[in-house]
VONU-66413 format. One record per residue (C-alpha): residue number from 1; x negated, y, z negated; chain. Coordinates in steps of 0.25 Angstrom, whole numbers, plus 2048, in hexadecimal, padded with zeros to 3 digits. Each point is the difference from the previous one (the first is absolute). Example, Ala and Ser with C-alpha at 12.3 -4.5 7.8 and 13.67 -1.06 7.14 Angstrom:
{1; {7CF; 7EE; 7E1}; 'A'}
{2; {7FA; 80E; 802}; 'A'}
This chain:
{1; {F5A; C78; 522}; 'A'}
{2; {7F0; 7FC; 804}; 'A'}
{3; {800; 7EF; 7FF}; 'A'}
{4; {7F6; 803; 7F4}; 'A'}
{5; {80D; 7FF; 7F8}; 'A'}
{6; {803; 7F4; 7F9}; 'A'}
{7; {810; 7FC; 803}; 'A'}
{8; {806; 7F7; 7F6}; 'A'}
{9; {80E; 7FA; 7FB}; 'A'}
{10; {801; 801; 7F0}; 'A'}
{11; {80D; 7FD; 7F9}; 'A'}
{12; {804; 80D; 7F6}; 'A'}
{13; {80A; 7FA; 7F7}; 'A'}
{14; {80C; 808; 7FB}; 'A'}
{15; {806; 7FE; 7F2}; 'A'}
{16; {7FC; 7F1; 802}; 'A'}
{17; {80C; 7FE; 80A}; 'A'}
{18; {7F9; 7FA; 80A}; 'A'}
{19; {7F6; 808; 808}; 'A'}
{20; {7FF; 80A; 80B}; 'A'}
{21; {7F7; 7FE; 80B}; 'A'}
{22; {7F9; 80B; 807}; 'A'}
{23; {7F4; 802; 80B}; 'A'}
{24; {7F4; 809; 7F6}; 'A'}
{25; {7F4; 807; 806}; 'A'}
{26; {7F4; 801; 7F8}; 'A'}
{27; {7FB; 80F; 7FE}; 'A'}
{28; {7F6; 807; 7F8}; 'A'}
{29; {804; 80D; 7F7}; 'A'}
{30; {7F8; 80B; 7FA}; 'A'}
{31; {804; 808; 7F4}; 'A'}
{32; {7F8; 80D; 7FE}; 'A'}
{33; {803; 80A; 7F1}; 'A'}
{34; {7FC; 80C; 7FE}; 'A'}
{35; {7FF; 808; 7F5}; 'A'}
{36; {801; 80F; 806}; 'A'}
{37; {7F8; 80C; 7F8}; 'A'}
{38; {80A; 808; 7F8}; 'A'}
{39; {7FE; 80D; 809}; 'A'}
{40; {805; 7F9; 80D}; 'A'}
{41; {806; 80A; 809}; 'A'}
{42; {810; 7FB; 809}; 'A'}
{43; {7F6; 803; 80C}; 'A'}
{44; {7F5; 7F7; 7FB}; 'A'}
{45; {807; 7F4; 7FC}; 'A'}
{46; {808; 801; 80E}; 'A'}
{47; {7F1; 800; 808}; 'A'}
{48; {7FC; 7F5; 7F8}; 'A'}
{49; {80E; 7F7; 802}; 'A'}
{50; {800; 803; 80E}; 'A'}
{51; {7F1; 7FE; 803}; 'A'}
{52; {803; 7F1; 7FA}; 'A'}
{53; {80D; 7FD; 806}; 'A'}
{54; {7F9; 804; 80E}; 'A'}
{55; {7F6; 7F7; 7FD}; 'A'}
{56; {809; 7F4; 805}; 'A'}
{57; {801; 807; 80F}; 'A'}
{58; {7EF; 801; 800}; 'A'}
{59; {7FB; 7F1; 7FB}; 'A'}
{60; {804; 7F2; 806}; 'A'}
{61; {808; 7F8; 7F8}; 'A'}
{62; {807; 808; 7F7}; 'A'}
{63; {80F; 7FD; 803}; 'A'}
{64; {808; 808; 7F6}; 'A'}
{65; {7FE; 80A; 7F6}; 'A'}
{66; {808; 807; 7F4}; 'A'}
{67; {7FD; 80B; 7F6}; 'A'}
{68; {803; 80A; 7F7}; 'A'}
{69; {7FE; 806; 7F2}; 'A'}
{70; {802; 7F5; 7F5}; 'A'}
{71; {80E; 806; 7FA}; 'A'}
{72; {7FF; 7F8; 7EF}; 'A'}
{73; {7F4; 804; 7F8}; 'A'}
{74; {7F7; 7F4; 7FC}; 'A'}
{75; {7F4; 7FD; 7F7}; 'A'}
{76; {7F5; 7FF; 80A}; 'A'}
{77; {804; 80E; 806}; 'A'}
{78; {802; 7FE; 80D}; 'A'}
{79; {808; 80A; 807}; 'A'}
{80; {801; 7FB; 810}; 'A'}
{81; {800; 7F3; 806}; 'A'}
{82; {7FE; 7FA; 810}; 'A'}
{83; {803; 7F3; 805}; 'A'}
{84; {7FC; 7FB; 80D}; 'A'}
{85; {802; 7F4; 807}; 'A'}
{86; {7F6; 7F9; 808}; 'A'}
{87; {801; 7F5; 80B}; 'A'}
{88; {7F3; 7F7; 7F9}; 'A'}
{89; {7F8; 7FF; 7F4}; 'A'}
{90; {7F5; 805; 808}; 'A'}
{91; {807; 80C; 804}; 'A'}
{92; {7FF; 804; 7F3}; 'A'}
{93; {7F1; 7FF; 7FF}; 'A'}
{94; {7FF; 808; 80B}; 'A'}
{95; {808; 80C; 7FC}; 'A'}
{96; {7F7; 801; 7F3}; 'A'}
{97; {7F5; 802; 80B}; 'A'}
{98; {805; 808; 80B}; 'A'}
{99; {7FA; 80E; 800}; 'A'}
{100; {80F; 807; 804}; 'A'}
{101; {804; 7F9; 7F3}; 'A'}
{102; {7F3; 804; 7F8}; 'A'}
{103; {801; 80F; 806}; 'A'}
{104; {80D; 801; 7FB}; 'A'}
{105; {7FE; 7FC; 7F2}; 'A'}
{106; {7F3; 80A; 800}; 'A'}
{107; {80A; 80C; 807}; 'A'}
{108; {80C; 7FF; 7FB}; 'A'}
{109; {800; 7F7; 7F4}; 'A'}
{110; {7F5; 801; 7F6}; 'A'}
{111; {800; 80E; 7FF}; 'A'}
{112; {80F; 7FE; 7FB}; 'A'}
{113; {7FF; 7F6; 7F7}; 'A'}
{114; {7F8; 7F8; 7F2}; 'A'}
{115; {803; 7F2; 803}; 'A'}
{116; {803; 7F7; 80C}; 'A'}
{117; {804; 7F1; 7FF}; 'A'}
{118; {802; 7F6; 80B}; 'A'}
{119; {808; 7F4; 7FD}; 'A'}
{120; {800; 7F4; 80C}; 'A'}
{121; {809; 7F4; 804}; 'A'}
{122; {803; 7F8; 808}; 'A'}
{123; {810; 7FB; 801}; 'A'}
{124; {809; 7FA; 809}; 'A'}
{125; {80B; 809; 809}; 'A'}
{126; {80E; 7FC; 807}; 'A'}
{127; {7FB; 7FD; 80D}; 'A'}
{128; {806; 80C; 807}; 'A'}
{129; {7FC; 80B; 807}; 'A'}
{130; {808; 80B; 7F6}; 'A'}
{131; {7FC; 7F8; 7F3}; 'A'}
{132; {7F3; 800; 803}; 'A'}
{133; {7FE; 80E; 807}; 'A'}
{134; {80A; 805; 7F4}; 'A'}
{135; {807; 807; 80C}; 'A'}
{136; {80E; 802; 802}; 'A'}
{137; {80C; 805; 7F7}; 'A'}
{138; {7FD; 7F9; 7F4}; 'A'}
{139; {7F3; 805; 7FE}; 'A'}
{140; {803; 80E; 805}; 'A'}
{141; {805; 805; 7F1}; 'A'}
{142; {7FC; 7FA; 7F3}; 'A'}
{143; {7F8; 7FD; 7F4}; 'A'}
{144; {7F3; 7FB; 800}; 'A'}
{145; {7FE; 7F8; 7F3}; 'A'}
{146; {7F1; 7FB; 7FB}; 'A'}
{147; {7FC; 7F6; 7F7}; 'A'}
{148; {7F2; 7FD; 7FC}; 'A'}
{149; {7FE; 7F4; 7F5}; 'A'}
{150; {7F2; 7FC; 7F9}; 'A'}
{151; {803; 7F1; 7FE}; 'A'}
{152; {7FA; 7FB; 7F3}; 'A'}
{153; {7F2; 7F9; 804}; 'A'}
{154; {806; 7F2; 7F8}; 'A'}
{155; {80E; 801; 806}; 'A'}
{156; {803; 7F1; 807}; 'A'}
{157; {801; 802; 810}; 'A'}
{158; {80C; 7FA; 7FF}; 'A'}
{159; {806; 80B; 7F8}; 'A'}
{160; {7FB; 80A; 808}; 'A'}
{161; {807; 7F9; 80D}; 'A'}
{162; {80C; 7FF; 7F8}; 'A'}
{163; {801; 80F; 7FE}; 'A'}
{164; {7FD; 805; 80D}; 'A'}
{165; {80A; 7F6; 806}; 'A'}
{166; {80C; 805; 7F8}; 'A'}
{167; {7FD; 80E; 803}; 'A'}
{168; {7FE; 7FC; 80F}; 'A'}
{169; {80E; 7F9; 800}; 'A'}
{170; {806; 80F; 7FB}; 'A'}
{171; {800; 805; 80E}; 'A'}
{172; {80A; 7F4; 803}; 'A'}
{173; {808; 800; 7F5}; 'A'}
{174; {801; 810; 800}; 'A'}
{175; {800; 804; 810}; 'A'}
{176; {80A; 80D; 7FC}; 'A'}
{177; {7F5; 805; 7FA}; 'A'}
{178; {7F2; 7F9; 803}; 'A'}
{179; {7FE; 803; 810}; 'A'}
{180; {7F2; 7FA; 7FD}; 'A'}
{181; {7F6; 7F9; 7F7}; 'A'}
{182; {7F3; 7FC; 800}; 'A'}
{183; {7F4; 7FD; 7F7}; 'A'}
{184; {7F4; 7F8; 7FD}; 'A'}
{185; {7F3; 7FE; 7FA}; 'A'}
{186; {7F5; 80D; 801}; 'A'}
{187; {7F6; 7FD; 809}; 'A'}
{188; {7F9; 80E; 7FC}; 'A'}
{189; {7FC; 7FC; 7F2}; 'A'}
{190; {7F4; 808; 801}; 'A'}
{191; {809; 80C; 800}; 'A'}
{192; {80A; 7FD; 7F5}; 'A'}
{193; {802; 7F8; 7F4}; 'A'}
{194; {80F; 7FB; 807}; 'A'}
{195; {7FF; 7F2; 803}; 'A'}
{196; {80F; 802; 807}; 'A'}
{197; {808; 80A; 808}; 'A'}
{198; {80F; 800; 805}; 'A'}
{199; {807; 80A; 809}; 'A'}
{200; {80F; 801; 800}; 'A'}
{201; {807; 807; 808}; 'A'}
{202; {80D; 807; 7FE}; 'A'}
{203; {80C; 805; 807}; 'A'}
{204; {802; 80B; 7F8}; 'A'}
{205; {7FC; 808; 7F2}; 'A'}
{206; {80F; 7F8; 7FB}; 'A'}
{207; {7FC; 7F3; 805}; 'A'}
{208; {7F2; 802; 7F9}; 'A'}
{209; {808; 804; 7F3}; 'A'}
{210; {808; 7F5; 800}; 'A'}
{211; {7F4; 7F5; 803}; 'A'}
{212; {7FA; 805; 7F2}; 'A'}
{213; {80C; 7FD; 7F9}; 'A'}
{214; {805; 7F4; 806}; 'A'}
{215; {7FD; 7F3; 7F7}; 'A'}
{216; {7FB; 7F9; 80A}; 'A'}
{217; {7F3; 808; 801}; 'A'}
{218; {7FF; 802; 7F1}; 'A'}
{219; {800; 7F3; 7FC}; 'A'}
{220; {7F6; 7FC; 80B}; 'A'}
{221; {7F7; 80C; 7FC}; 'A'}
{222; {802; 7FB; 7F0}; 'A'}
{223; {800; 7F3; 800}; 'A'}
{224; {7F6; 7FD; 80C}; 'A'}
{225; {7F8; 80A; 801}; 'A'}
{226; {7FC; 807; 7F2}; 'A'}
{227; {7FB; 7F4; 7FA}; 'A'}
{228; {7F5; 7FE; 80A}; 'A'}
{229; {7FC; 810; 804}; 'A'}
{230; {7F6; 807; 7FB}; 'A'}
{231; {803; 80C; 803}; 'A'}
{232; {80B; 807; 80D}; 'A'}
{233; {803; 80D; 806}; 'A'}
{234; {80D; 803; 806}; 'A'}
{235; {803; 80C; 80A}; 'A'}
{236; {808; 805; 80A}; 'A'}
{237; {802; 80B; 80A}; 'A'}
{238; {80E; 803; 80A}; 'A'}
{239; {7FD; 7FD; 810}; 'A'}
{240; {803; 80A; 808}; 'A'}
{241; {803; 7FE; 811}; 'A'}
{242; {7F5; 802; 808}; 'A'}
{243; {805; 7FB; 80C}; 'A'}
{244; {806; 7F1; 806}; 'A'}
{245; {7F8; 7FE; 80C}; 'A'}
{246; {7F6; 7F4; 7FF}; 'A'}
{247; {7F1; 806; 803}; 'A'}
């Protein structure tokens, strides 16, 4: 990993039975939804997926990628969803600026779709090359599962803390389902009216199944989250192999 990266110990407590300690990397993620045009061809969506997914192999400091066609419907409309991972924060500010990048969205994008949104942040990773490459068998199969939260302009910081530290703890408590979970605040609020995102990733469409009825999640989301969010958008789409070797 370049030394830009930040290497830190936090303590990720679980259930409150003491804590477990692991080495976190910082990284920086980018979420992109899109809301395709009705009349999208199979051949056109797969040009657009695969000019995006290949963006990773074409810009520096891209470090993982997923995609696919966003699987529930939901009230903003959207109907695909990417996530990259970056090493830095300034990665990111460079990718929105990188011609390749720019081609792509003028070729192969736009022409496809009515809305784009970009949601950015910036979260702490195992500090392990599989984890934060999100290679290996883990990671080969899946469900990708997004969350995007407006938090209430008067919630206390506390509260919000709170929250996001519950859910972070999930991926302890649960790791038969949970291979993965990160979130934090939007640092692309320009772009969105989300002031938080989360990505969870899932060993399987069973394991995801049975995260959203566990009572864990439930009461978090109810009893944390709800009485400070404005507004939130759930969605998800399955994770398909595309390889294990580490670019």
């Amino acid at each position: 990993m370049d030394g830009g990266l930040a290497l830190i110990q936090r303590a990720m407590s679980s259930g409150g039975k003491g804590g477990v300690f692991v080495s976190l990397q910082k990284s920086s993620g980018a979420h992109m939804f899109v809301e395709s045009k009705d009349d999208l061809s199979d051949e056109q969506e797969k040009d657009m997926l695969d000019y995006l997914y290949t963006s990773q192999y074409q810009m520096r400091g891209i470090i993982a990628t997923t995609l696919g066609r966003i699987e529930n419907q939901n009230p903003d409309g959207y109907t695909h969803a990417v996530f990259m991972r970056f090493q830095m924060k300034e990665d990111v500010a460079r990718f929105y600026q990188n011609s390749s990048y720019l081609g792509v969205l003028k070729n192969h994008v736009m022409p496809y779709c009515h809305v784009l949104t970009n949601v950015d942040y910036e979260s702490e990773v195992k500090d392990d090359i599989l984890p934060i490459f999100r290679k290996g068998e883990d990671f080969n199969y899946g469900v990708e599962y997004m969350i995007l939260i407006a938090i209430a302009e008067n919630a206390p910081h506390e509260q919000i803390d709170d929250a996001l530290g519950d859910l972070e703890k999930l991926e302890v408590e649960l790791p038969s389902l949970i291979v993965q979970c990160t979130q934090g605040s939007n640092l692309n609020t320009s772009d969105s009216e989300y002031t938080h995102a989360a990505v969870v990733r899932f060993r399987s469409a069973e394991a995801f199944n049975m995260f959203l009825g566990d009572s864990r999640y439930r009461d978090i989301w109810a009893s944390k989250f709800q009485p400070i969010t404005h507004k939130a958008l759930a969605v998800h789409f399955s994770v398909d192999p595309v390889g294990t070797e580490i670019m």
